[in-house]
C-alpha positions in Angstrom: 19.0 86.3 -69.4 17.2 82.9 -70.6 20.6 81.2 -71.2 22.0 82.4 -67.9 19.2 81.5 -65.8 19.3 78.0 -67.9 23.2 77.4 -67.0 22.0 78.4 -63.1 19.4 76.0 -62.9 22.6 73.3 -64.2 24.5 74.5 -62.0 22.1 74.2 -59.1 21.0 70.7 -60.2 23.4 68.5 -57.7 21.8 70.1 -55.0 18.3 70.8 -55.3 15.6 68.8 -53.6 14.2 68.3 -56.4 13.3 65.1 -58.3 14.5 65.0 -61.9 14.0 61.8 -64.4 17.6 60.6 -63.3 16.7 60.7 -59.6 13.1 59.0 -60.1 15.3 56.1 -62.0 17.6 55.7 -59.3 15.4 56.6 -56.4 13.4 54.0 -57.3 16.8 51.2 -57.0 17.4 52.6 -54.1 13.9 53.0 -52.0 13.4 50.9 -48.6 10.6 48.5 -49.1 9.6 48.6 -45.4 9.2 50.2 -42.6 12.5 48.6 -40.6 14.5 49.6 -43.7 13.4 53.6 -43.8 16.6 55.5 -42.2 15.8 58.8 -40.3 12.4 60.3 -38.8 12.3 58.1 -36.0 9.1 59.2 -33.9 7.4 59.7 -37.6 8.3 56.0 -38.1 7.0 55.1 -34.7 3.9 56.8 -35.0 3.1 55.3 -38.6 4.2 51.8 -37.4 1.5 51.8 -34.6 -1.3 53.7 -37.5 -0.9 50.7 -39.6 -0.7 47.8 -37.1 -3.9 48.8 -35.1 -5.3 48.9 -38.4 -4.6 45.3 -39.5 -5.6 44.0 -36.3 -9.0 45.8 -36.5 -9.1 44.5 -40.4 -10.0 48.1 -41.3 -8.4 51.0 -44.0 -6.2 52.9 -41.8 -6.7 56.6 -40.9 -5.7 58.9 -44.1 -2.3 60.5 -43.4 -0.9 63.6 -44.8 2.9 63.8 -44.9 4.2 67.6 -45.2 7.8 68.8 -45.2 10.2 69.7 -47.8 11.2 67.7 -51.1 13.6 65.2 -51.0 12.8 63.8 -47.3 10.6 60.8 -48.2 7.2 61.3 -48.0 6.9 59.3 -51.8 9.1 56.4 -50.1 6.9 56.5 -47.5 3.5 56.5 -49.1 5.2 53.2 -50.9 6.0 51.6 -47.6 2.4 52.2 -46.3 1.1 50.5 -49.2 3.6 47.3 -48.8 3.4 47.2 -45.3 -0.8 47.0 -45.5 -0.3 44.5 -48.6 -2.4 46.3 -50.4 -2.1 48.3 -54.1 -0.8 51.8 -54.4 -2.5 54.3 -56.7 0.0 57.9 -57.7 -1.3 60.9 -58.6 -0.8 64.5 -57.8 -2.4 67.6 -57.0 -1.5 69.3 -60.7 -3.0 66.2 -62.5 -6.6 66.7 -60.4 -7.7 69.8 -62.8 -11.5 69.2 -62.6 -13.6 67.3 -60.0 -14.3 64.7 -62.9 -10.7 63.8 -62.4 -10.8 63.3 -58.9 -13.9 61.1 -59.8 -12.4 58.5 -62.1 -9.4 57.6 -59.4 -11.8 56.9 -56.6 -14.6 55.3 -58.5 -12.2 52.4 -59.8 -10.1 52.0 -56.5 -10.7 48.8 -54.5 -11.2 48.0 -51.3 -8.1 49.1 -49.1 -6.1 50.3 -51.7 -4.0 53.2 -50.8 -4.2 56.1 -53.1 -0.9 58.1 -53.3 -1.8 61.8 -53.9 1.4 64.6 -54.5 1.6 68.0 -54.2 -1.9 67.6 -53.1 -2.7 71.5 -52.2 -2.1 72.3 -55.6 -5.2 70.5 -56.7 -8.4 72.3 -57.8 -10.8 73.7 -55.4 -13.9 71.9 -56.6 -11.8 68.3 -56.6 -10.9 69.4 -53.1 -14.8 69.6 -52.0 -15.3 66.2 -53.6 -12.3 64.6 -51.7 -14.2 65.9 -48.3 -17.2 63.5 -49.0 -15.2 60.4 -50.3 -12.7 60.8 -47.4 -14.9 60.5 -44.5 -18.2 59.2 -46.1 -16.1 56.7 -49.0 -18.9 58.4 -51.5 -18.6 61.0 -54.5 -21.6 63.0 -55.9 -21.9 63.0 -59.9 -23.0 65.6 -61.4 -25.2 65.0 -64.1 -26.5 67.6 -66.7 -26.6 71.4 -66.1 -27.8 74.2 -65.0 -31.0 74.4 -63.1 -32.1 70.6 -64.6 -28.3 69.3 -62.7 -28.8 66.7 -60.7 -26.3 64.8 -58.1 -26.2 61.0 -58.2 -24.3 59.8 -55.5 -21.5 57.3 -56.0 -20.6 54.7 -53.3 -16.6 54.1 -53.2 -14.6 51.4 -51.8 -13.4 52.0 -48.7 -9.6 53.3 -49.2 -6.5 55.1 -47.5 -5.3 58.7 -48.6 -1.6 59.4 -48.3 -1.3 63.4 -49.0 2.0 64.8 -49.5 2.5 68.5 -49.4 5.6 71.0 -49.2 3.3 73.6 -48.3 0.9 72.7 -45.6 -0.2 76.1 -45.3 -1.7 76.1 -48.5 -4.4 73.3 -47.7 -7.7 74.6 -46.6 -8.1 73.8 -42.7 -11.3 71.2 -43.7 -9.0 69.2 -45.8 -6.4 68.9 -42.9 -8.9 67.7 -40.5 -9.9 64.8 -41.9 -6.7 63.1 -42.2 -6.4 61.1 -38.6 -2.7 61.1 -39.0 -0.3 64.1 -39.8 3.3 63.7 -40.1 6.3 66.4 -40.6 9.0 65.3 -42.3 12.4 67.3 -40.9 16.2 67.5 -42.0 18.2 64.4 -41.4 21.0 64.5 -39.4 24.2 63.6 -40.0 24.8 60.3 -38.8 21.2 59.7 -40.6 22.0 60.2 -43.8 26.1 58.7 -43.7 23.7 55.4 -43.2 21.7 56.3 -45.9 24.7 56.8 -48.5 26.3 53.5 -46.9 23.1 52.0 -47.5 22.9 53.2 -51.2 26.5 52.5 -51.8 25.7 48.8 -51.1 23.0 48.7 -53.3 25.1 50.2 -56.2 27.6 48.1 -55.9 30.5 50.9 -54.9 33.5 50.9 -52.4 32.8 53.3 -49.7 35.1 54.3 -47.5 33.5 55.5 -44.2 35.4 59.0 -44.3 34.0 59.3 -47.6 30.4 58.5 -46.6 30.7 61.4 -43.6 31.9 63.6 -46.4 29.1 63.0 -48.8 26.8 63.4 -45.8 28.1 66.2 -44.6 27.5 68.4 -47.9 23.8 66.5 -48.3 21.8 69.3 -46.7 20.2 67.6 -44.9 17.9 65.8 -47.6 18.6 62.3 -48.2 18.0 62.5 -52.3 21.2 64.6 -52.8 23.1 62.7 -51.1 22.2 60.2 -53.3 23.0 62.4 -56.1 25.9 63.5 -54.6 26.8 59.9 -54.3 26.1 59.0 -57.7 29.1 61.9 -59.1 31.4 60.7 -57.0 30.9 57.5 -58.0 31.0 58.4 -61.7 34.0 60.5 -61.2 36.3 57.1 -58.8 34.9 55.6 -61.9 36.4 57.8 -64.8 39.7 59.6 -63.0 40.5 57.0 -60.0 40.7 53.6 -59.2 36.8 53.0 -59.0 36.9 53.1 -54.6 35.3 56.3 -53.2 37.6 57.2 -50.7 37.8 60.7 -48.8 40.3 62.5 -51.6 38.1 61.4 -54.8 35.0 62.4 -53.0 36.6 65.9 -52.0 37.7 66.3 -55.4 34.8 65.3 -56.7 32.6 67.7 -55.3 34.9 70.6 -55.3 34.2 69.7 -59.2 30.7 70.0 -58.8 30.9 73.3 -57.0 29.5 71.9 -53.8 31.9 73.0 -50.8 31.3 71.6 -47.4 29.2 72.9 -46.0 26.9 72.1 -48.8 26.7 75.6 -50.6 26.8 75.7 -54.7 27.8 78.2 -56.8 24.7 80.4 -56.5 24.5 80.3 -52.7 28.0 81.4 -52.8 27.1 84.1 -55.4 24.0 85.4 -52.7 26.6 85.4 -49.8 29.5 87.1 -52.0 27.1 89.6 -53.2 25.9 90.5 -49.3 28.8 90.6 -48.4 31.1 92.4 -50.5 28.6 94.9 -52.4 26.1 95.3 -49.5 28.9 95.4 -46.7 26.5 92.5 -45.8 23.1 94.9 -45.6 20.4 95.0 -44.9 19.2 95.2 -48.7 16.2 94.0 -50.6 15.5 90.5 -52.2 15.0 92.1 -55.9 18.5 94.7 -55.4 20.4 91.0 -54.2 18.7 89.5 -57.1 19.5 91.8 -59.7 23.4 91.9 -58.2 23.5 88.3 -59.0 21.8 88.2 -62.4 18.9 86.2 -61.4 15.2 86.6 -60.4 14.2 87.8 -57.2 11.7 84.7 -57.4 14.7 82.0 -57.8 17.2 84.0 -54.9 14.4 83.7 -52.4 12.5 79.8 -53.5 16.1 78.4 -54.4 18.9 80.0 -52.6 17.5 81.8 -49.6 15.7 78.8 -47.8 18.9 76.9 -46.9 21.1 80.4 -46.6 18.3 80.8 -43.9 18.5 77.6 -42.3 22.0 77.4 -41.8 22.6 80.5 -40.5 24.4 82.2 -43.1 21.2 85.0 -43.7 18.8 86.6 -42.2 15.3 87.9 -43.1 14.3 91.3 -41.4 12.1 94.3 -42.2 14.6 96.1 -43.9 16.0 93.5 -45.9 18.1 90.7 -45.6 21.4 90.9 -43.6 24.6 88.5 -43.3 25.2 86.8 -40.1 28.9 86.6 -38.3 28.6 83.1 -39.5 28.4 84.2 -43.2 31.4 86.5 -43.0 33.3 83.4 -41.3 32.3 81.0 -44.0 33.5 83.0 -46.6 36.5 84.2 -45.5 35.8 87.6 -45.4 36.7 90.2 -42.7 33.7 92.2 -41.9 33.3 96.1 -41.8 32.3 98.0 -38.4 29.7 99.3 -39.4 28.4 96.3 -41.5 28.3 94.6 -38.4 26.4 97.1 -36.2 23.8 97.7 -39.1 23.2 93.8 -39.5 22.8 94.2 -35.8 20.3 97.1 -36.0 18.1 95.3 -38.8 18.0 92.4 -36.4 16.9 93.9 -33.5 13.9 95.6 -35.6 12.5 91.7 -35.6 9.3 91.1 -33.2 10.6 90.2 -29.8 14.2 90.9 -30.7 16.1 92.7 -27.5 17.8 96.1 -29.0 21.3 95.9 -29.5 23.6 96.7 -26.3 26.9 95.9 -25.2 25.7 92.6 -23.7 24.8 91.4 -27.0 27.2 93.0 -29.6 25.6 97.0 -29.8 27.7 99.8 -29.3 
């Protein structure tokens, strides 16, 4: 099992959201420096622009801002274009690295004055450091502890004054105090698109590859909506022009190129196609349970529902309801698969057992 799940999570590489060491390498070529530059999120950009500029002119630290949304949309880019755009220094951390208050000490106590501290994944950090960060983030002080036990006494520490940037993928997780005190609070959603062919023009540039317009659409179209793979999508289709064609990315390399990596168009990889085909052909498209679909596909019930199931979900192609997870007509389409009667009146069934769903008639597709 530990060398299948290994080849999966190869596999699934080209399109997670993911950051690995390649991507951080590249990502960091291909960032926009400022605001003007940053493709996508438009009212986010908006609302930030007029944060930060009512902040210079009233020569004050901006409001801390907490960026949520899932990986791969730009909330690190962003977090570097606050900094440049305030001219001031960027500190990184992230919430894994913040183990013990202590921790969360040393950062603040050496930042300077309107420096913009950069913290990731920050709802994973621990609970004590989180009760320190209330204090330094509204009154710019931390309380040391000093000694122990009953004898313990707190010295309080005066901080510069600073801007937080938090950056979660799971704003449910952060403890409602925490999310009050940022003044700003920005989603991140899926591109579009038109958004992200700019984006892979724009990286193309920078790379120094051909493009061919078609080709950028293509790439765009399989990105999931989440700018960094279709940067890394991109980059294969780069390296394969490079290695089997002429060097220019044109429409047919980059079709060919993907089909390579298992990535069809509408962005699916091999195990989302395994989840679907399973459903589908095994299940008679369900309902069924996350760990029976796992086990069908020779995976983890944890990786089918944090890795595949999210963008099955999304587009359409699944369904979550009380008595499992069903296939949706668009599933059946997508994989050219001609559905059962009765798989399609017991996806129906399962659906209508969801809150507020209107029982199945002959309106809406019942018997």
């Amino acid at each position: 099992m530990a060398d299948h799940t290994e080849h999966a999570e190869q596999d699934r590489d080209i399109v997670s959201p993911q950051a690995d060491p390649d991507d951080r390498a590249a990502e960091g070529a291909l960032r926009p420096r400022w605001l003007a530059d940053f493709v996508g999120q438009e009212r986010v950009r908006e609302q930030l622009s007029l944060v930060l500029h009512s902040a210079q002119r009233r020569g004050r630290a901006p409001d801390h801002v907490l960026m949520s949304g899932p990986p791969g949309l730009g909330k690190t880019t962003l977090a570097m274009i606050i900094a440049a755009e305030l001219g001031a220094p960027l500190r990184i951390t992230s919430g894994p690295a913040i183990e013990r208050s202590g921790d969360l000490a040393a950062v603040l106590s050496t930042l300077h004055e309107g420096e913009v501290l950069f913290l990731d994944e920050i709802h994973r950090m621990a609970r004590p450091a989180e009760e320190m960060l209330y204090v330094a983030m509204e009154d710019y002080r931390v309380d040391v502890v000093v000694g122990k036990g009953p004898g313990a006494t707190a010295i309080p520490l005066e901080i510069a004054p600073f801007t937080l940037v938090g950056a979660t993928t799971r704003a449910g997780l952060l403890p409602a105090p925490l999310r009050d005190r940022f003044g700003f609070v920005a989603h991140m959603d899926f591109y579009r698109a038109d958004e992200l062919e700019r984006i892979v023009r724009r990286s193309a540039e920078l790379l120094g590859a051909k493009l061919d317009d078609d080709a950028a659409a293509e790439i765009a179209g399989r990105s999931r909506g989440t700018p960094r793979i279709a940067n890394r999508l991109l980059r294969r289709v780069r390296d394969y022009a490079e290695v089997r064609a002429d060097g220019r990315l044109t429409l047919a390399t980059a079709r060919a190129a993907l089909e390579l990596y298992e990535v069809d168009e509408q962005g699916l990889d091999r195990l989302d196609r395994a989840v679907l085909h399973a459903l589908l052909r095994r299940f008679r498209g369900g309902p069924v349970g996350l760990s029976t679909l796992a086990v069908s596909v020779g995976e983890e019930p944890e990786t089918v529902e944090v890795v595949a199931e999210p963008f099955l979900v999304r587009s359409g192609f699944v369904a979550r309801t009380p008595r499992g997870r069903v296939a949706t007509p668009e599933a059946w389409r997508h994989m050219g698969i001609e559905p059962p009667l009765d798989a399609a009146f017991g996806a129906a069934a399962a659906l209508a057992e969801q809150p507020g769903a209107t029982p199945p008639g002959p309106e809406n597709g019942g018997p």
